[in-house]
C-alpha positions in Angstrom: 0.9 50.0 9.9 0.6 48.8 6.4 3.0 49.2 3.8 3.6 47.2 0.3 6.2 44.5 0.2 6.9 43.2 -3.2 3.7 44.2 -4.9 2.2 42.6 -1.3 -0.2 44.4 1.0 1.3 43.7 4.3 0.7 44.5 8.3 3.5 45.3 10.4 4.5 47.1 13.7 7.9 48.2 13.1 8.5 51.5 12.1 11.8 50.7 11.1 13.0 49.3 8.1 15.5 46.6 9.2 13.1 45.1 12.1 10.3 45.2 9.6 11.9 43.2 7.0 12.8 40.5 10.1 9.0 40.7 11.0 8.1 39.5 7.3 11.2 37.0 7.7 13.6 38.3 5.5 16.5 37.2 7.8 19.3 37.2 5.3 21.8 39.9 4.9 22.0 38.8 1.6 19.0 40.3 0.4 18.9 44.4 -1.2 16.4 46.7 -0.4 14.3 49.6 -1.5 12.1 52.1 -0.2 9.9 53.8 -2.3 11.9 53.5 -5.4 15.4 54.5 -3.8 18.1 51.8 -2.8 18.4 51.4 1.2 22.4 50.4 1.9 22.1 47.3 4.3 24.2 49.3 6.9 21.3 52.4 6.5 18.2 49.8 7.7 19.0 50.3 11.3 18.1 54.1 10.8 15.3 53.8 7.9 11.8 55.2 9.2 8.4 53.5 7.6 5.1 55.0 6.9 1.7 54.1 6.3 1.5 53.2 2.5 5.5 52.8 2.2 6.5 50.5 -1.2 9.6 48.2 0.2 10.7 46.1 -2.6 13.4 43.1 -1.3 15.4 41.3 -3.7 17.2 38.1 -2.7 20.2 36.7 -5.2 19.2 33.5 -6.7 21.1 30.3 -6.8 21.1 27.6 -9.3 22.8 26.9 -12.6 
């Protein structure tokens, strides 16, 4: 199925959200998440369906100074 990852057409055969993101390789649980424009709770990924066409974005925290 195909669904947009940051902006970023991409393939994948998970229909869940949490073994999606691991297919992209988005391994940290450091990372927020959102599905179509609504926030995803890192403990509701398990249970999050995908659809054809679905907009993930992830956001990872940024380190530096």
């Amino acid at each position: 199925m195909k669904i947009v990852v940051n902006a970023v057409t991409h393939e994948v055969t998970s229909e869940i959200l949490s073994t999606a993101l691991t297919e992209l390789g988005f391994t940290s649980p450091a990372v927020a998440t959102a599905l179509n424009g609504s926030f995803v709770p890192r403990e509701a990924r398990n249970t999050t369906m995908l659809r054809d066409g679905d907009r993930v974005e992830v956001l990872a925290p940024m380190q530096g100074g």
